[in-house]
C-alpha positions in Angstrom: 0.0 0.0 0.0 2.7 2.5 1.0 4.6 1.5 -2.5 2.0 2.5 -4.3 1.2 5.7 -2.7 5.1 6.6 -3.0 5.1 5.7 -7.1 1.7 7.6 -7.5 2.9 10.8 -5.7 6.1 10.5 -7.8 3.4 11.3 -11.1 3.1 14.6 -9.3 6.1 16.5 -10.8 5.2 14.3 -14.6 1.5 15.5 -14.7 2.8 19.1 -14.2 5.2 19.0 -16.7 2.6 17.3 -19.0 0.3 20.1 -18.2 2.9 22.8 -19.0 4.7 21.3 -22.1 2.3 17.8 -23.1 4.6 17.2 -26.2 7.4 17.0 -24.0 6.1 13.3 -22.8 6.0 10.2 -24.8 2.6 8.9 -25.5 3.6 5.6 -26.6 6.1 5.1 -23.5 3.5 5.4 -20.8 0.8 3.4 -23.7 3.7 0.4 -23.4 3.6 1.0 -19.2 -0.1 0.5 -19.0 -0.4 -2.1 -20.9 2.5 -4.0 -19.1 0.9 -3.2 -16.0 -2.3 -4.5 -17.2 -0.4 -7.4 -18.5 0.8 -7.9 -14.6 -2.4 -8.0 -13.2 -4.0 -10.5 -15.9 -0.9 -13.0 -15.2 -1.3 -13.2 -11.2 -2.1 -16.5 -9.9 -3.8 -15.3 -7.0 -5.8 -12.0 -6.7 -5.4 -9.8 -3.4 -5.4 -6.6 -2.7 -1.7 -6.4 -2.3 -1.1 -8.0 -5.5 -3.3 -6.8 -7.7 -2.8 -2.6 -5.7 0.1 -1.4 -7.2 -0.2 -2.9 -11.2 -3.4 -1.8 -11.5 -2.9 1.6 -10.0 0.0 1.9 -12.2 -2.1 1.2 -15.0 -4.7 3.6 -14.3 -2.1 6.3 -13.7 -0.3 5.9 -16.7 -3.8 6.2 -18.8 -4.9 9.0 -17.1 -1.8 10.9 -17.7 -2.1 9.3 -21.8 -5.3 11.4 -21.5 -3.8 14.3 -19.7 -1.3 14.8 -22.7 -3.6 14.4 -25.4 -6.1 16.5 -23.9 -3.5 19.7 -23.7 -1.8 18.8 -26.9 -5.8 19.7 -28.7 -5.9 22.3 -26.2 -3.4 24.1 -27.1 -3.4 23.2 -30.6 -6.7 24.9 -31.4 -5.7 28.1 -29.2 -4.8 30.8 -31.8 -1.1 32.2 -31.9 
């Protein structure tokens, strides 16, 4: 539980640089991440909490920031100058 807390606050400083400059993050890099983490989860022999916690939070992070970037890069592509 506390690992996963750690990693997720750790997206703090990569979601405000995505905010600021979205091109400066790979889409397909943190695409490849979620899907490895989704990957993780699928493969587990035995679903817990603390096994399924962190891959799947993972997962959901790295989508969300996916959506994050795409969102600003039409943002600011359809502001004028």
């Amino acid at each position: 539980m506390v690992l996963t807390v750690v990693d997720l606050l750790g997206f703090g400083p990569t979601l405000r640089k995505v905010y600021v400059a979205p091109h400066s993050e790979s889409l397909g890099f943190f695409g490849l991440f979620a899907v490895r983490n989704s990957i993780v989860v699928i493969a587990l022999e035995n679903y817990s909490v603390a096994t399924v916690l962190f891959p799947a939070a993972i997962a959901a992070a790295c989508v969300l920031l996916m959506l994050l970037v795409a969102f600003r890069r039409r943002q600011l592509a359809s502001t004028p100058g």
